[in-house]
C-alpha positions in Angstrom: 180.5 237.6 156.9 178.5 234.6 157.2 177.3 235.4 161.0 176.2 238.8 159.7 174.4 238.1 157.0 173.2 234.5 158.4 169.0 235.1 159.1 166.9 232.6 160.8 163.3 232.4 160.3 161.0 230.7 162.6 157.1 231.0 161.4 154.9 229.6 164.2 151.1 230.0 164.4 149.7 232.4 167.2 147.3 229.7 168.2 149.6 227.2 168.8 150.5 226.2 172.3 154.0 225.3 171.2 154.6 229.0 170.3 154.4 230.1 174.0 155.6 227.0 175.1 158.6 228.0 173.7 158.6 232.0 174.5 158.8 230.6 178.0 161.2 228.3 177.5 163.6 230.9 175.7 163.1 234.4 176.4 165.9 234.6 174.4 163.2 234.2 171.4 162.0 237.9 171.7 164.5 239.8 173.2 167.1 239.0 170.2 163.7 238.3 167.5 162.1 240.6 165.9 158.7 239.5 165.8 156.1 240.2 162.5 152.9 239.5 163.0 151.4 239.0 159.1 147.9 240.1 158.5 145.3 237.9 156.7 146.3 236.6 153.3 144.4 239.3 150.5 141.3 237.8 148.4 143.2 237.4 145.6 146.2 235.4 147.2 143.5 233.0 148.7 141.5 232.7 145.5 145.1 231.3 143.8 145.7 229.2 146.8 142.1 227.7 146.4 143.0 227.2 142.0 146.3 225.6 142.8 144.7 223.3 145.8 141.7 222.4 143.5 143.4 221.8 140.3 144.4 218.7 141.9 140.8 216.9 141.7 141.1 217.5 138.1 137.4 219.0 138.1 138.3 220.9 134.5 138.4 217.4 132.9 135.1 215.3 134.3 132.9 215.1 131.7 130.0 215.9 134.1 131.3 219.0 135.4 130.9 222.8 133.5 134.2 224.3 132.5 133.7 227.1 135.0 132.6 225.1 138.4 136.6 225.3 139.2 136.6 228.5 139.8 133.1 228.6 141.3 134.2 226.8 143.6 137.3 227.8 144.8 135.6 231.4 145.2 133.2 229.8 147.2 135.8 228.5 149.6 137.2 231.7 149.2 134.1 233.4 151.2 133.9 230.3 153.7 136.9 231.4 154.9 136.4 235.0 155.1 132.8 234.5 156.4 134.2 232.5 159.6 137.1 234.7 160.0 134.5 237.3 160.5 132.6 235.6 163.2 135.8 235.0 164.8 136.0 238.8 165.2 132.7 239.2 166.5 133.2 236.2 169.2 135.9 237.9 170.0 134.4 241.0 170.8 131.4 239.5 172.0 133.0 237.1 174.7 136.6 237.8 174.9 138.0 234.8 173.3 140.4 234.6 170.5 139.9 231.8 167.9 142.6 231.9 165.2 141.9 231.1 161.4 145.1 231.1 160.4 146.2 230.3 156.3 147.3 227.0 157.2 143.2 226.3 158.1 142.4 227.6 155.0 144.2 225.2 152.9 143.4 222.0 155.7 140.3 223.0 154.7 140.7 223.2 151.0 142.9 219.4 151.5 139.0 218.0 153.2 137.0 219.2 150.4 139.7 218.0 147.3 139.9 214.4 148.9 135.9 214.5 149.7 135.1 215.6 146.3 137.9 212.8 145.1 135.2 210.1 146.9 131.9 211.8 145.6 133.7 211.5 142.1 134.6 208.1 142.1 130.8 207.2 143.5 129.7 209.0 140.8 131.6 206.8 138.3 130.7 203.9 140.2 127.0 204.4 139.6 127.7 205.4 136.2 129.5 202.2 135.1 126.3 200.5 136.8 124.0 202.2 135.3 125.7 201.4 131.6 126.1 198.1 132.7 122.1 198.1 133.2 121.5 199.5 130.0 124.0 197.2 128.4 121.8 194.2 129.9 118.9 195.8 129.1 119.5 196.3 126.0 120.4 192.6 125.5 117.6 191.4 127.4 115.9 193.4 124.9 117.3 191.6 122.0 116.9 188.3 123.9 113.2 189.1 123.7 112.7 190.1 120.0 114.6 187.0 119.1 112.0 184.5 121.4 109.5 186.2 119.5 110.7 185.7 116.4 111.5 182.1 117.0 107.9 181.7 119.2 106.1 182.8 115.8 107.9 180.0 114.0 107.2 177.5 116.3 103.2 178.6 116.5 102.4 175.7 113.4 104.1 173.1 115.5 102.5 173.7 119.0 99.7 173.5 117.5 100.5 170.1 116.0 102.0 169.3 119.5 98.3 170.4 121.0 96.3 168.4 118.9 98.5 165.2 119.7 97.6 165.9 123.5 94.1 165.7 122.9 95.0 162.1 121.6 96.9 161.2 124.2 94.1 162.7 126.3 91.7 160.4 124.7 94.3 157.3 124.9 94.5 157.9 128.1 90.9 158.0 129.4 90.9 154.9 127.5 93.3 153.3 129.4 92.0 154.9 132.7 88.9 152.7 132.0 90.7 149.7 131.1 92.8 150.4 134.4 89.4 150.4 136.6 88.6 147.1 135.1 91.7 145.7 135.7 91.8 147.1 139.2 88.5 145.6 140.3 90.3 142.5 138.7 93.1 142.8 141.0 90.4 143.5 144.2 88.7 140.2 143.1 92.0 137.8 143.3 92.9 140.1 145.8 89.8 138.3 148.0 90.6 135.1 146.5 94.0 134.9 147.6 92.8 136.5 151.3 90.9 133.0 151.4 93.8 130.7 149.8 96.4 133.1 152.7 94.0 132.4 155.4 93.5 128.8 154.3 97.6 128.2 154.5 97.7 130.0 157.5 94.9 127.4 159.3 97.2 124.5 157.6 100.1 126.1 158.6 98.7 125.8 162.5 97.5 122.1 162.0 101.3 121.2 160.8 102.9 123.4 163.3 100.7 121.2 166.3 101.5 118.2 164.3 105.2 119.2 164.2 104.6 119.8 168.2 103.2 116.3 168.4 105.9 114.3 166.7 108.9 117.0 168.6 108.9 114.7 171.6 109.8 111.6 169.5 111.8 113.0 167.5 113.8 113.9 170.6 113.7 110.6 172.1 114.6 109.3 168.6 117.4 111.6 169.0 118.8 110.8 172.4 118.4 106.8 171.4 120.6 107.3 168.8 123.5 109.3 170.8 123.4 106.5 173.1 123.7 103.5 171.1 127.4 102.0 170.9 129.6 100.1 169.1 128.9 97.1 171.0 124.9 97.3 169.7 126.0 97.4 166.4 128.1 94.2 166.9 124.8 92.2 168.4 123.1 93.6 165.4 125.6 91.8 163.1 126.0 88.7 165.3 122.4 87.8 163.3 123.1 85.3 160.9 119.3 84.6 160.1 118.0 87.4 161.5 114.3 88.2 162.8 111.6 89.4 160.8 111.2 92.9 161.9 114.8 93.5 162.5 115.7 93.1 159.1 112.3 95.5 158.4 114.1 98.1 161.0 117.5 97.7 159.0 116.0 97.5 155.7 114.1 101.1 156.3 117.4 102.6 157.7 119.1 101.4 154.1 115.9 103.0 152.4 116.6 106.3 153.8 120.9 106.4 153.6 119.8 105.0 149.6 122.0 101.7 150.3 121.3 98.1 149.6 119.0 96.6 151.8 120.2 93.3 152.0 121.2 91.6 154.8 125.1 91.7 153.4 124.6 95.5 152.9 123.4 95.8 156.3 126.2 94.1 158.0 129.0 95.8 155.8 127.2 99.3 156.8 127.2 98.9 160.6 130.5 97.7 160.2 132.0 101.3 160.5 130.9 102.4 163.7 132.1 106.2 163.6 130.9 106.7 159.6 127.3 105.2 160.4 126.7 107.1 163.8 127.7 111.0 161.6 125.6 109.6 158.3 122.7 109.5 160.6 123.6 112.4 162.8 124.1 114.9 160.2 120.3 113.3 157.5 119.0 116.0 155.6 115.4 115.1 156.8 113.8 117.7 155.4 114.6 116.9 151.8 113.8 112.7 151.6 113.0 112.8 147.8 109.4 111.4 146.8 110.6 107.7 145.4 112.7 107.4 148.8 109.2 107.8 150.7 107.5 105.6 148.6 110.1 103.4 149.1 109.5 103.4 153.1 105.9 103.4 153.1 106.8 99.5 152.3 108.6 99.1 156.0 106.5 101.9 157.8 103.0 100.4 156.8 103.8 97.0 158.8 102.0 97.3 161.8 104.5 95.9 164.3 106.7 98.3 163.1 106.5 100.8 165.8 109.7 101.1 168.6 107.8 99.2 172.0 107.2 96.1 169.2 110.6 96.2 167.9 112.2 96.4 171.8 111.1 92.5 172.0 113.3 91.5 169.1 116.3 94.2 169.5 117.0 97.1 172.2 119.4 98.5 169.2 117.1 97.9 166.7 114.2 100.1 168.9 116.7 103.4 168.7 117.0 102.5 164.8 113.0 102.4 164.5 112.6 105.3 166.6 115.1 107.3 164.2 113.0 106.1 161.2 
């Protein structure tokens, strides 16, 4: 009972390539088929198809669409359809080829024009939420404004006050504009002045500098004497019991200078430590010999047989001492 009343349908398209693909394949397909070749779906049966396709974009319910552009619509589809269906038949008669437009095009098509209308619709919201949105700023931007009026015609009284403090301070300062010329040409004045004092320090500057030159040779010589002299010059220094005249000047002006006693006992107990005596004088701080040490000297320095080749007759040691001085 089942294999008799059993029925398989197949439903292919007659412009698919499968469907004689097939035929081919299994001729068994016609001879035990029957085959039904459906004429085009009626008006009516497309215009539902189009409602129940088209009720899906919800078109009834935007707010910016008539109540009635449903159905508008969908008949317009409707006649799309039909209207290339009809130039099908006349291609076909005209050149001899067959273009289906079967049902199933008719709602592909319908499934294009849902899901473009879905995108036109949601643009359209887009631009409507930015145009409220551009109201909504407007509108405060509006209110922004009223308010800096309101509040710029309440502070009128005080930029006036504020305008006629200016013109004060304008005043004040063309005031002290003037007073700042004077005190300019002021500055331009000691400016010169101090041009002449600058150049003036620079010309000493160049005297002391070849004076410095001058007394560099000695001071090197003064120098080298000293890193020469040894412990055994030292001990014919303090062999002296009475000793001469301008050694005791030479020794005396060393004592000056290292601030120790210049007698003749202070002299002998200071060369008596070789190594201590040798890195006292090594390591002077010649360049800052306070005032009262110098006047000090001037007593030794001022004798006029104190100079190194006067002080060689009376001492060889005493020459590198003199020299150092």
């Amino acid at each position: 009972r089942v294999r008799q009343n059993l029925h398989v349908v197949l439903c292919c398209s007659p412009a698919s390539l499968e469907l004689e693909r097939l035929c081919s394949t299994y001729p068994g397909l016609i001879i035990r088929s029957t085959v039904n070749v459906y004429d085009n779906w009626p008006r009516k049966a497309l215009l539902k198809v189009a409602l129940k396709q088209l009720s899906s974009c919800h078109l009834a319910q935007d707010q910016f669409v008539p109540k009635d552009t449903q159905s508008a619509v969908a008949t317009a589809a409707v006649k799309i359809h039909e209207l290339v269906c009809s130039e099908t038949r006349k291609l076909l008669n005209q050149s001899g080829y067959s273009f289906y437009v079967t049902p199933s095009s008719f709602i592909h098509f319908l499934k294009v024009m849902c899901e473009t209308l879905k995108i036109e619709q949601s643009k359209i919201v887009e631009s409507c939420q930015h145009l409220e949105a551009g109201i909504d700023q407007l509108s405060k931007a509006d209110q922004r404004i009223f308010a800096m009026k309101v509040e710029l015609e309440q502070l009128q009284p005080e930029v006036q006050l504020k305008a006629q403090e200016v013109e004060v301070l304008l005043l004040q300062l063309c005031k002290e504009r003037q007073e700042m010329n004077h005190f300019k040409a002021t500055v331009e004045q000691e400016r010169s002045s101090f041009a002449k004092e600058s150049q003036l320090v620079t010309n000493m500057a160049a005297i002391v500098e070849s004076d410095l030159q001058a007394v560099l040779p000695a001071l090197i010589e003064a120098e080298r004497g000293l890193s020469i002299l040894k412990k055994a010059d030292l001990v014919e220094i303090r062999s002296y019991t009475t000793p001469p005249a301008m050694v005791t000047y030479v020794m005396g002006a060393v004592c000056v200078l290292l601030q120790e006693p210049t007698d003749w006992n202070s002299v002998k107990l200071l060369m008596s430590d070789y190594g201590s005596l040798m890195k006292r004088l090594s390591s002077f701080d010649k360049d800052h010999v306070s005032d009262k040490v110098l006047s000090k000297l001037k007593k030794y320095t001022q004798e006029e047989s104190f100079v190194p080749s006067s002080v060689a007759h009376y001492s060889v040691a005493c020459k590198s001492f003199c020299e150092w001085v």
